[in-house]
BAMI-785453 format. One line per 4 residues: number of its first residue (from 1); for each residue x, y, z of N, C-alpha, C. Coordinates in pm, whole numbers, padded with zeros to 5 digits, always signed. Example, Ala and Ser with C-alpha at 12.3 -4.5 7.8 and 13.67 -1.06 7.14 Angstrom:
<zagus>
1) +01319/-00569/+00780/+01230/-00450/+00780/+01320/-00330/+00780  +01285/-00225/+00708/+01367/-00106/+00714/+01290/+00003/+00787
</zagus>
This chain:
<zagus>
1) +01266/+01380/-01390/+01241/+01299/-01272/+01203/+01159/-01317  +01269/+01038/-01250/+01245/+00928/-01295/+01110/+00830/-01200  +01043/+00823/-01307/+00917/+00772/-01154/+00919/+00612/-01186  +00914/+00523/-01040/+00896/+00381/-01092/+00750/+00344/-00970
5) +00762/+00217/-00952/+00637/+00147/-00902/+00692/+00042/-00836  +00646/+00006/-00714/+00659/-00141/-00686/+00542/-00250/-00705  +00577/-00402/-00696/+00492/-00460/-00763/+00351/-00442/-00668  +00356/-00423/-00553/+00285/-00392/-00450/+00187/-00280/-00453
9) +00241/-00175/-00559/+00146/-00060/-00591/+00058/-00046/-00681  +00126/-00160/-00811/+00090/-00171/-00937/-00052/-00248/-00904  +00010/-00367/-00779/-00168/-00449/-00757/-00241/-00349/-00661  -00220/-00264/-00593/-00306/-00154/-00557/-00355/-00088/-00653
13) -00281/-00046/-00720/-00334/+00086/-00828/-00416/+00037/-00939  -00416/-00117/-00969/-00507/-00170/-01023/-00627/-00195/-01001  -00657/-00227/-00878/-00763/-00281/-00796/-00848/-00109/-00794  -00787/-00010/-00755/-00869/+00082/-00721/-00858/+00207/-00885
17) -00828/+00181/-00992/-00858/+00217/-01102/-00967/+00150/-01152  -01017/+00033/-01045/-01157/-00068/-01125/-01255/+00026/-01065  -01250/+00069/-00964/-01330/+00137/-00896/-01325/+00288/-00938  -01179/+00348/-00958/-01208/+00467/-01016/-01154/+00518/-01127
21) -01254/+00539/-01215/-01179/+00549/-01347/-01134/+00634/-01412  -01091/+00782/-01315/-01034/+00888/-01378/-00885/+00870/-01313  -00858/+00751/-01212/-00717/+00725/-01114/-00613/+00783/-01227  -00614/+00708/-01368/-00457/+00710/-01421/-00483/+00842/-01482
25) -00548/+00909/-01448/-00505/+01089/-01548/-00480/+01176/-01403  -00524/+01099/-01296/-00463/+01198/-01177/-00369/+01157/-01149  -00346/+01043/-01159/-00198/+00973/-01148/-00082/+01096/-01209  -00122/+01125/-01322/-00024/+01168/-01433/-00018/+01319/-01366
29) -00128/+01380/-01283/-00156/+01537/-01265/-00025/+01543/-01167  -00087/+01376/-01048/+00035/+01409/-00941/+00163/+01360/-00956  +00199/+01334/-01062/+00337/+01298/-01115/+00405/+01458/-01166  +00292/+01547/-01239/+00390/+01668/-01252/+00371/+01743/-01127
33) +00318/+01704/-00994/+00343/+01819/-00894/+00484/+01774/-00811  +00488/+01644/-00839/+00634/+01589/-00806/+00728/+01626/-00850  +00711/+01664/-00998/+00843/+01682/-01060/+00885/+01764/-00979  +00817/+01930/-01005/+00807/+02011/-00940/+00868/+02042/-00777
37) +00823/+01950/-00673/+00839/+01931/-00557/+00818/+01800/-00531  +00893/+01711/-00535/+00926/+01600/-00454/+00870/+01569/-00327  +00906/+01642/-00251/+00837/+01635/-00099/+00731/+01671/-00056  +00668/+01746/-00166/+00551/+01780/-00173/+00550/+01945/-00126
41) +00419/+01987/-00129/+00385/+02156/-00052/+00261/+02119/+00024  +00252/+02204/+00096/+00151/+02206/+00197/+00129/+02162/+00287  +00017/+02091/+00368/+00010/+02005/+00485/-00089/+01917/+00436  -00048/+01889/+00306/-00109/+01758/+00271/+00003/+01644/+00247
45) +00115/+01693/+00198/+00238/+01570/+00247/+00276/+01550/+00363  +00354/+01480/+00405/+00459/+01473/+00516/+00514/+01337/+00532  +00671/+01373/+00581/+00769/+01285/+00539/+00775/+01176/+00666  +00733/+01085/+00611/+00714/+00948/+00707/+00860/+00964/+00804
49) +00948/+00877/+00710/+01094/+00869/+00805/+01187/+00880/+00669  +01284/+00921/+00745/+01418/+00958/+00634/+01497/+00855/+00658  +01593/+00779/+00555/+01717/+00707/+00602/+01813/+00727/+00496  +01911/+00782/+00510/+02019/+00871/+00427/+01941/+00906/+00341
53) +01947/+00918/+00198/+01969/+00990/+00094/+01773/+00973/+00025  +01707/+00880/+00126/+01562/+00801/+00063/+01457/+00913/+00213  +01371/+00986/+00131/+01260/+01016/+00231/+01126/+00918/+00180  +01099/+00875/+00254/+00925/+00814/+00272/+00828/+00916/+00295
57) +00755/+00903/+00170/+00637/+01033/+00214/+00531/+00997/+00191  +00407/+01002/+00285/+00255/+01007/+00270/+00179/+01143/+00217  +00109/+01102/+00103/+00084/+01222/+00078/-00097/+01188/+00068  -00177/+01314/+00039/-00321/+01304/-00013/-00350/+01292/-00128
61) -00382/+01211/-00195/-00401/+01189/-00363/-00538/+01268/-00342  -00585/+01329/-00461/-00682/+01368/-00480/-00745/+01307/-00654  -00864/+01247/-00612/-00920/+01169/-00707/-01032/+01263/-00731  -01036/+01270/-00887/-01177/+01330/-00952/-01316/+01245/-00905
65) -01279/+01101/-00922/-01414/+01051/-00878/-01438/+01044/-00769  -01401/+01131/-00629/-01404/+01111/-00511/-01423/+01300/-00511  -01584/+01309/-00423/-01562/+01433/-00381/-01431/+01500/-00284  -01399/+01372/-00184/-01312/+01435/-00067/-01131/+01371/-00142
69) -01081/+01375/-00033/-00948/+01366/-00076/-00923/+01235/+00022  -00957/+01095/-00018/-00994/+00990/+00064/-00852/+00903/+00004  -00808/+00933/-00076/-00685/+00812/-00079/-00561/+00882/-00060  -00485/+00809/-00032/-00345/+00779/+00005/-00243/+00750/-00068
73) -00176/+00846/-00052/-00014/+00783/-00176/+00101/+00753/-00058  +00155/+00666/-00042/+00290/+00639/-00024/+00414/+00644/-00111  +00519/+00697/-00111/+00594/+00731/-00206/+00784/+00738/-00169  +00873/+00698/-00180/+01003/+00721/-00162/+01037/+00853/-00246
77) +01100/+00945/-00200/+01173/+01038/-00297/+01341/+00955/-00279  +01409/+00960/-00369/+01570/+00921/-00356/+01625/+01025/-00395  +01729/+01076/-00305/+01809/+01217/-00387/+01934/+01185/-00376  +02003/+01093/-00452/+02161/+01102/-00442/+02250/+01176/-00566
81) +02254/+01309/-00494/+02309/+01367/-00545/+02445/+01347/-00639  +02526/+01233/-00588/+02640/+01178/-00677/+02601/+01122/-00781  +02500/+01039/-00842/+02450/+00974/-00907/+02333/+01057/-00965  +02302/+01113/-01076/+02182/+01196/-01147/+02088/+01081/-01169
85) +02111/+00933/-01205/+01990/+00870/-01256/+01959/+00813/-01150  +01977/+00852/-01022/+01947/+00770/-00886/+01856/+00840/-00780  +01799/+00956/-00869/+01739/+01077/-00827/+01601/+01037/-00883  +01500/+01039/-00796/+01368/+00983/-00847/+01299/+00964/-00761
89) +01136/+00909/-00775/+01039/+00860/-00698/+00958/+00728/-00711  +00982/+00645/-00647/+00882/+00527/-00643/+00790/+00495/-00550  +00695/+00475/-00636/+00533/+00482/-00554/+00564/+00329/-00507  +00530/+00356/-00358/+00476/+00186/-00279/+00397/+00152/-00245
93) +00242/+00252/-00233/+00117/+00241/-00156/+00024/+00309/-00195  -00050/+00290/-00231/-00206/+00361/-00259/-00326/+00307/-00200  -00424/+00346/-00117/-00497/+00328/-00035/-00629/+00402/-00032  -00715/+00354/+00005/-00852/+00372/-00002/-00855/+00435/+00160
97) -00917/+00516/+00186/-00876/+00566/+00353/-01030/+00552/+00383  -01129/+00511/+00349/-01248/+00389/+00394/-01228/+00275/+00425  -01140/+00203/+00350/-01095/+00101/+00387/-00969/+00045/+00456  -00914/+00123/+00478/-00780/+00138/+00584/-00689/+00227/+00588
101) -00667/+00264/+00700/-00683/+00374/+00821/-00536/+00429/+00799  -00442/+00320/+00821/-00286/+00364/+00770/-00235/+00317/+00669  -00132/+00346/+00656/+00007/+00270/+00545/+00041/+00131/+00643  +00084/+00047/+00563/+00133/-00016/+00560/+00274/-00015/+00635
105) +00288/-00052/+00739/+00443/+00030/+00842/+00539/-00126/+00748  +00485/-00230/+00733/+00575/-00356/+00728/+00650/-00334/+00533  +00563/-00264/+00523/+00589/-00325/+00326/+00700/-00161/+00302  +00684/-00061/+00384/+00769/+00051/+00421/+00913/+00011/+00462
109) +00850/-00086/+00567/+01009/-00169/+00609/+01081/-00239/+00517  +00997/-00332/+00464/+01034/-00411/+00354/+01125/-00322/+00239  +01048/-00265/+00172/+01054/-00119/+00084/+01260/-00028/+00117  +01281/-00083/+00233/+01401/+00008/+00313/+01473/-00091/+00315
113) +01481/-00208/+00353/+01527/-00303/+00324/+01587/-00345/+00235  +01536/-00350/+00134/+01554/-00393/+00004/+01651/-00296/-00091  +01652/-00163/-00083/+01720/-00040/-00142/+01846/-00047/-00077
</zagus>
């Protein structure tokens, strides 16, 4: 599975690795539950909006330094099946859910846009 980042996540995921400093080894935990399942399991994902071959998914990150399950992953799965290296996930959002409430609907748009 090929995982990338937008520049938009990288300055999220920076900002809140200052604050929590076990972020990049859970990072890595929820990168192999992706491999695994993409879309996630349970009723802690669910798939924002689909547009052909790209699902948008919000999922619950779960942080060691956080008793509850307070942040937010935003994430594209891409599955084009014709293409094997076009098959992957890029993170667009990570969020503090103390400090705001949803995703980002515009940088999602943007994010769809742009692909």
């Amino acid at each position: 599975m090929n995982f990338r980042c937008t520049k938009e996540f990288l300055k999220d995921f920076k900002k809140l690795s200052k604050k929590f400093i076990m972020l990049d080894n859970d990072l890595f935990e929820f990168k192999k539950i992706l491999s695994e399942f993409p879309l996630g399991i349970g009723k802690h994902f669910n798939i924002i909006t689909r547009s052909g071959s790209i699902y948008i998914v919000k999922a619950r990150f779960f942080c060691r330094n956080l008793k509850k399950k307070d942040l937010r992953m935003i994430y594209a799965y891409i599955e084009d099946y014709q293409v094997v290296e076009m098959i992957g996930i890029e993170f667009i959002e990570i969020y503090f859910k103390g400090n705001k409430q949803n995703e980002d609907k515009g940088r999602i748009k943007k994010y769809l846009k742009n692909v």
